[in-house]
N, C-alpha and C positions, 0 to 999 in steps of 0.2 A: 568759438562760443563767446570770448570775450568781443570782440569786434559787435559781435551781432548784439549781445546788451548793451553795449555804449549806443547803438544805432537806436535801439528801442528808449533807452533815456533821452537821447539828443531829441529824437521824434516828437513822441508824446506823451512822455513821462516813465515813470514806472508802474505797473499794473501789479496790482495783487489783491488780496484778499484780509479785511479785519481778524484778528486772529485772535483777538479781547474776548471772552465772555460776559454776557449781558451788552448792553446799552454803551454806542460810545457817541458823544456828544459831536454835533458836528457849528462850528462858530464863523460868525461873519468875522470881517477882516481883524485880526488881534491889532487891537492899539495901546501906547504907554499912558497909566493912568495917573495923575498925580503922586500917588500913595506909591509908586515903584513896580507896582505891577501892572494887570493887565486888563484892557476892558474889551471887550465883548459881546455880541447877541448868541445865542440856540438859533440855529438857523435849519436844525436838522437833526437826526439819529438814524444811526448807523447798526447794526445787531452783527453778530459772528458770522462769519463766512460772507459780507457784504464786499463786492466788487468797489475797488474807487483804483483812481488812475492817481498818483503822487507824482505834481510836476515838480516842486522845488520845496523847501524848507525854509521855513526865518526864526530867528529869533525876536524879541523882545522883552526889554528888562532882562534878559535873562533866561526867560521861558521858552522854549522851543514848540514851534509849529510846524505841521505838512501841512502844503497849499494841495486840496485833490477837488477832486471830479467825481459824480459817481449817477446812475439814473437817475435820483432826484434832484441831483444841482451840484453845486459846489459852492465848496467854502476850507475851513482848516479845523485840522482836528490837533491835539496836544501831541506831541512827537514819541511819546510814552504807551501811544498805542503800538500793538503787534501785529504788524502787516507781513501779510506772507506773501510770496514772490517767488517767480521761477528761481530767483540766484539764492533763495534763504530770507528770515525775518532783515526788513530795511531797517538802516540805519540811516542817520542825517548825513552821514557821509557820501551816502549812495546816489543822492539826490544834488542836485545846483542849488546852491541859495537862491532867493526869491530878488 
């Protein structure tokens, strides 16, 4: 079983499911903003139970990001969402950085 998730990570990322209630926002590329944080567009939203594929992670400033995929498009969502997953909720660990 482990063999077979590292195949599925190496592939095409991790698949799972939004596991947030209500609305989770989905952003073009996170960048550093003067101020120490982080700047950004809404490029998208996502509802419970929404399918996206999580290729990698980054950080900036400090803030963490998943880089995913999902029917509408892609982009990054805050790493503080709950994604569900055959192997359990992801963590940034689970994923390669970006």
């Amino acid at each position: 079983m482990v063999a077979a998730s590292a195949l599925v990570l190496c592939a095409c990322g991790v698949e799972g499911k939004v596991g947030d209630y209500g609305d989770t926002t989905v952003y073009s590329e996170p960048k550093p903003n003067a101020n120490g944080g982080v700047s950004h567009d809404p490029v998208g939203t996502l509802t419970t139970l929404s399918k996206v594929t999580v290729s990698c992670h980054e950080k900036v400033n400090g803030f963490g990001f998943y880089k995913i995929s999902y029917s509408g498009g892609s982009g990054y969502i805050d790493d503080s969402t709950s994604i569900m997953s055959d192997d359990g909720e992801l963590r940034p660990a689970k994923v390669p950085k970006c």
